[in-house]
C-alpha positions in Angstrom: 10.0 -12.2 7.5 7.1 -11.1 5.7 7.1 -8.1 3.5 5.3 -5.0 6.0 3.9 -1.4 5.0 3.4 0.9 7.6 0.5 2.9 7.0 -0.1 6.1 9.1 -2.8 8.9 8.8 0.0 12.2 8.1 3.2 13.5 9.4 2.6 17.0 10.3 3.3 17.6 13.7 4.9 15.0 16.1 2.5 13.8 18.7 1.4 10.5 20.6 0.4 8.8 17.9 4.0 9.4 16.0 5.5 8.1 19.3 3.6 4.6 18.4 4.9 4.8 15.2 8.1 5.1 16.3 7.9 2.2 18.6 6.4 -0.3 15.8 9.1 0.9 13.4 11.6 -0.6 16.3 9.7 -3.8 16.3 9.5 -4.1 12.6 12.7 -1.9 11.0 12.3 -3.3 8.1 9.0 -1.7 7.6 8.3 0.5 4.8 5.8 4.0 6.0 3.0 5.2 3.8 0.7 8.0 4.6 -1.6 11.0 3.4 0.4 13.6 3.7 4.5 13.8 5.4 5.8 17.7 6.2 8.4 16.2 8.4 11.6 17.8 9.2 14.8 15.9 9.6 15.2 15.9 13.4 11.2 14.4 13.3 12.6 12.1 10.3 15.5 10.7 12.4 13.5 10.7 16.0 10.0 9.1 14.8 10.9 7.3 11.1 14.3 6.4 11.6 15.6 8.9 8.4 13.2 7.1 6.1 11.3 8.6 3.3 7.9 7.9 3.3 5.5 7.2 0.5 2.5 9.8 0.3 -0.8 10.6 -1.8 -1.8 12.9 -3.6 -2.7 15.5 -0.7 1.1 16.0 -0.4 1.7 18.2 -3.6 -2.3 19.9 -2.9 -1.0 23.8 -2.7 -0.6 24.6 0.5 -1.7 21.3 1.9 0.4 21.7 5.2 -1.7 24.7 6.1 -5.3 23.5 5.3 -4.9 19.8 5.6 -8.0 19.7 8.1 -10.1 21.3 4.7 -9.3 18.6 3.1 -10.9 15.6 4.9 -13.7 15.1 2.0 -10.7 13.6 -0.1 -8.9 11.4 2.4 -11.2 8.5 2.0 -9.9 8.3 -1.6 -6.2 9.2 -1.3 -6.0 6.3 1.0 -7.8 4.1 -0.9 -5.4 5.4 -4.1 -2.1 3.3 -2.2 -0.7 0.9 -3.9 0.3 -2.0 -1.3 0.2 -4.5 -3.8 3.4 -5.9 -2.9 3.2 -6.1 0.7 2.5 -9.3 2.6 1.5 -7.2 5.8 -0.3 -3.9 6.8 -0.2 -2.3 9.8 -2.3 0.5 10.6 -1.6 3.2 12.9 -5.0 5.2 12.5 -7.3 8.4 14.2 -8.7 9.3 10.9 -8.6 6.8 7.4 -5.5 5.1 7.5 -6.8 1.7 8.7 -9.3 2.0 5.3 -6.4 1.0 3.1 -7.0 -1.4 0.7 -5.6 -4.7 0.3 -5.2 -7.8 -2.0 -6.1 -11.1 -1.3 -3.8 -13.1 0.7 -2.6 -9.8 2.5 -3.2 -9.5 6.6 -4.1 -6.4 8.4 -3.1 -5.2 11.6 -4.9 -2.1 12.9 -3.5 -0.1 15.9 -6.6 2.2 16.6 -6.0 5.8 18.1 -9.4 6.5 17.9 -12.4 6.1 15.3 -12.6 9.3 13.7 -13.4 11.7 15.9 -15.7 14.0 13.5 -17.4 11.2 12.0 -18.9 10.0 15.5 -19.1 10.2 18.9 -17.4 14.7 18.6 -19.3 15.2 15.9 -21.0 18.2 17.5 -17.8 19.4 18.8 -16.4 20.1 15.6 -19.5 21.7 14.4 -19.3 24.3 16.9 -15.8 25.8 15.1 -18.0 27.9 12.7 -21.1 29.8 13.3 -22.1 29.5 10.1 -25.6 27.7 9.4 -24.1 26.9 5.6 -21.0 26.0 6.8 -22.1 23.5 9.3 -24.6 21.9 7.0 -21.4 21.0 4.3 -19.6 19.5 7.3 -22.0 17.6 8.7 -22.5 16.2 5.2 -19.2 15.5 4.7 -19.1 14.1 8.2 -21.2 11.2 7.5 -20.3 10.4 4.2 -17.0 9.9 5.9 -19.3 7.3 8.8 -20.4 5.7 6.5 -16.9 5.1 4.8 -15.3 4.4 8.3 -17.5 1.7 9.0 -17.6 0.4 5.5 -13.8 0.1 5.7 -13.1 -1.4 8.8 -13.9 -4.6 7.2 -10.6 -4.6 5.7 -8.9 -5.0 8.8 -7.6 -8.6 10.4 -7.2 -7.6 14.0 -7.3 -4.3 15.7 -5.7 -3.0 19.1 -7.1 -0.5 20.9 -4.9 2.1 22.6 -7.1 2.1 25.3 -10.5 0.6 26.9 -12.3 3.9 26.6 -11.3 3.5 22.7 -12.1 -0.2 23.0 -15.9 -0.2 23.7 -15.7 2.7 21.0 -14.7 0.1 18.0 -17.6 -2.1 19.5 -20.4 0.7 19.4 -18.9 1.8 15.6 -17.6 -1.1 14.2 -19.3 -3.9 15.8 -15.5 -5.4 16.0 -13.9 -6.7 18.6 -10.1 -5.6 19.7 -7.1 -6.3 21.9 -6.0 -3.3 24.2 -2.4 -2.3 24.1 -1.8 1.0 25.8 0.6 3.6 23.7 4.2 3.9 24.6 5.3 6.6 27.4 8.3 7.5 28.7 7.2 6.7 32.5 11.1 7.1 34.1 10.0 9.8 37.0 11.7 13.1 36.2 14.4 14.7 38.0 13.7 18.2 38.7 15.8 21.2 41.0 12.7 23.4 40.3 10.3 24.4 43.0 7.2 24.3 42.9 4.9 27.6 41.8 1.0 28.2 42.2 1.0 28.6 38.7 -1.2 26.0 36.5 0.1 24.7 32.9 -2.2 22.9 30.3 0.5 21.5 27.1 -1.7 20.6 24.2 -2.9 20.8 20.8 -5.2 23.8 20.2 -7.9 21.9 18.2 -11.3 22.0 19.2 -11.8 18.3 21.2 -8.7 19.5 23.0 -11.3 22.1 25.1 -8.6 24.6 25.7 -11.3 27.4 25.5 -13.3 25.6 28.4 -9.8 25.9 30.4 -9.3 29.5 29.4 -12.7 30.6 30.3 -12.6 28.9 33.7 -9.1 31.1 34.2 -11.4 33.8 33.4 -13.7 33.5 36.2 -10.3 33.3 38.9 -8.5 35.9 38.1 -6.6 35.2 41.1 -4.6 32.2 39.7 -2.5 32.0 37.1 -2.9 29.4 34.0 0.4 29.1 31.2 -1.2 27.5 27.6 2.1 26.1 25.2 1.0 24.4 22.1 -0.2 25.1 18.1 -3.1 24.5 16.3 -5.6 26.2 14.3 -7.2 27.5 17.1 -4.3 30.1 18.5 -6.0 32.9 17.0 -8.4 32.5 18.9 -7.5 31.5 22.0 -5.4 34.4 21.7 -8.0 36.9 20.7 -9.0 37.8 24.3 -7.0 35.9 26.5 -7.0 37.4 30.4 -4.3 38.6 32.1 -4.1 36.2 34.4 -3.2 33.4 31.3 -0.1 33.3 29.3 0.5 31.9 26.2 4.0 30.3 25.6 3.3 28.8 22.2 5.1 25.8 21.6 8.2 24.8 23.5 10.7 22.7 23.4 11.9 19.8 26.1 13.5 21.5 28.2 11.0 24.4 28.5 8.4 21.6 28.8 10.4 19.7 31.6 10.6 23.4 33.2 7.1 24.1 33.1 5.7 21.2 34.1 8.0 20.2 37.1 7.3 23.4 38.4 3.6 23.5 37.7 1.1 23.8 40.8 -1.0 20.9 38.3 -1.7 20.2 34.6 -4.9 20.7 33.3 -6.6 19.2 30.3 -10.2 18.7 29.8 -10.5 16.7 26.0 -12.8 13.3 25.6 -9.4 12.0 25.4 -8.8 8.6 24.0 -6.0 7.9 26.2 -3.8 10.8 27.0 -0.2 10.4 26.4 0.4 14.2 28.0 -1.5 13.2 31.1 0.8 10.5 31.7 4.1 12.3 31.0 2.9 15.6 33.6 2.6 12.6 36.4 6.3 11.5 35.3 7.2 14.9 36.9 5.3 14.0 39.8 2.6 16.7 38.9 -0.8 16.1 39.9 -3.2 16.3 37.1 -7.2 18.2 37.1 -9.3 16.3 34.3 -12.7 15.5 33.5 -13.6 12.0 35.0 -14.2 10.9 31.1 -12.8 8.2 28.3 -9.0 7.8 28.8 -8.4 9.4 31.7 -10.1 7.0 33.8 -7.3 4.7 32.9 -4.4 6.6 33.6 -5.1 9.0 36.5 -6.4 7.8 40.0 -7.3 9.5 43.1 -3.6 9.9 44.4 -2.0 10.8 41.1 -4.8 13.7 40.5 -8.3 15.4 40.7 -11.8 14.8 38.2 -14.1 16.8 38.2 -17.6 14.9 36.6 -18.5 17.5 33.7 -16.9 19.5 30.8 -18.4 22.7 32.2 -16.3 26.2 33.3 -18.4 25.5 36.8 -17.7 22.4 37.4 -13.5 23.4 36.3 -13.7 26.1 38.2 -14.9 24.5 41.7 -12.9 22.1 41.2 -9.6 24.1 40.8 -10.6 26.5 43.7 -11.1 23.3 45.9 -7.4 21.7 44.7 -5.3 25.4 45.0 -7.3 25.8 49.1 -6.8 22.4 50.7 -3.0 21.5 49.2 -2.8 18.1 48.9 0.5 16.5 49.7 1.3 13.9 46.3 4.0 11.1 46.7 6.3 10.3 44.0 6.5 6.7 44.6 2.6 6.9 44.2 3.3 8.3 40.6 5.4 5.8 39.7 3.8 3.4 40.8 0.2 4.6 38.9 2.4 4.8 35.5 4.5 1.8 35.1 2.4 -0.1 33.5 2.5 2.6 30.2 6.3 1.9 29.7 7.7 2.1 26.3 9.5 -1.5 26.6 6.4 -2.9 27.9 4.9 -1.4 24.3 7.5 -3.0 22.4 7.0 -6.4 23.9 3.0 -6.8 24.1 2.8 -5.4 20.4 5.5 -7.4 18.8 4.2 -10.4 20.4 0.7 -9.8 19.1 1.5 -8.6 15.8 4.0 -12.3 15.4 1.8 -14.1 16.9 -1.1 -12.9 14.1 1.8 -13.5 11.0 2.8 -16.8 12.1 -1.1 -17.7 12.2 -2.1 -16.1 8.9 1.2 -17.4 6.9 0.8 -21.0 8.6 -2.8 -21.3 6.8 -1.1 -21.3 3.2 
């Protein structure tokens, strides 16, 4: 078996694309992880890296790096760059942000799995310029922002073969990178949930607070029905303000554990999201609760919700949310579990290990059988 670096964007908080990780790092053990930035702790360590240590840039020992991270994009092009896989046969990417613009040696094969082209450097470009209201401050990051196109495209070249987690994110690496890719959905944990909890009228949306998340649209849309209630659990560097004037009628829970989760969601009225998502890993774990899902007929969800597993509404506007929300609490719609599980299985995490590994062999056999 060839020799095989792992190379993800950072370990900071565990999320959908750590889950993938986890899954390729049961297909290929052996595998050592590199990656901007790691502030693991040991029960992430021993749940997404199997206990091993990974090898980092410079970002890591950056004074309070773990804090402003998201300052420091201007330098990830070049801290990923600055890994040494000399003595790797095989790379393979997991990759939102730079980590697929590694480079390599001669002789050495890349495998991409692509989250997402960065976000900030195309398509939610705007999006992100909207977190300051500063004319200066918007100026530097939309510089920054396309330096960091113009990297992102530039480096794509050094991958072999990507995979798309999705066909949203598909037609996405064929608008920005003019490549073509295979589409292997991300690993879920689809086994339908048993629950003793009834049901309440009360809504739950479980996400990151960053801004393509949109949890200020949801908040605002709360606003305007101050008649139903809305529970918000999740971090990010948006909480403050969230927080800052947050209506009654919404709760914050911060973040929760599994068991809160499992709680919250099996007893919510329906989750709520409202991102450009890329494919939606939450959306897919609130339906293995059997909980109907409101989202904006957009990008991933189109994959992974249908017209018995959930509600769209067409655009990201508090309107449009809040019509659509009024129209779902008033007319009750009865949703089936089978129809769930049914919707769901096809985002198994076996079904992960299987198409990947069988890709990603199929692609080192091929390469290695050239020399």
């Amino acid at each position: 078996m060839p020799k095989i670096a792992l190379v993800h964007d950072w370990f900071n908080e565990a999320g959908g694309a750590e889950k993938v990780v986890k899954e390729i790092l049961y297909c290929y053990p052996d595998a050592d992880v590199f990656c901007l930035f790691d502030f693991f702790d040991k029960n992430n360590r021993d749940e997404y890296l199997m206990g091993k240590k990974t090898h980092r840039s410079f970002i890591q020992y950056i004074p309070f790096a773990r804090h402003i991270y998201r300052n420091l994009f201007p330098l990830f092009p070049f801290a990923i760059e600055s890994m040494n896989l000399k003595d790797y046969n095989v790379i393979i990417s997991s990759s939102s942000c730079v980590a697929k613009g590694v480079k390599r040696k001669k002789g050495q094969l890349h495998i991409s799995y692509c989250h997402s082209p960065a976000r900030y450097a195309w398509d939610l470009k705007e999006d992100y310029l909207k977190v300051s209201n500063s004319g200066l401050v918007k100026a530097v990051l939309s510089y920054f922002f396309e330096r960091l196109r113009k990297w992102d495209l530039k480096s794509s070249d050094r991958v072999d073969y990507f995979i798309s987690n999705s066909y949203f994110v598909k037609e996405r690496i064929e608008q920005f990178f003019h490549r073509e890719s295979t589409v292997i959905y991300p690993p879920v944990n689809v086994e339908m949930k048993k629950t003793s909890h009834e049901r309440t009228d009360t809504y739950i949306t479980v996400s990151r607070l960053v801004t393509y998340k949109n949890v200020e649209l949801i908040v605002e849309a709360f606003r305007r029905m101050p008649e139903l209630k809305l529970e918000i659990a999740g971090n990010g560097p948006l909480r403050r303000k969230i927080l800052k004037n947050l209506p009654s009628n919404v709760t914050y829970l911060g973040y929760i554990d599994e068991d809160t989760k499992h709680i919250k969601i099996s007893s919510a009225k329906a989750f709520i999201a409202a991102a450009t998502e890329d494919f939606g890993i939450s959306i897919v774990e609130a339906q293995s609760y059997g909980t109907p899902v409101i989202i904006p007929s957009i990008g991933g969800y189109k994959e992974t919700v249908n017209q018995k597993t959930g509600v769209f509404f067409n655009n990201k506007t508090v309107e449009e949310m809040v019509e659509t929300i009024r129209d779902f609490h008033s007319k009750n719609k009865v949703f089936h579990t089978k129809e769930f599980q049914e919707n769901i299985k096809i985002f198994s995490i076996e079904r992960f290990q299987n198409e990947f590994k069988a890709f990603a062999d199929d692609k080192i056999r091929g390469h290695f059988a050239k020399k």
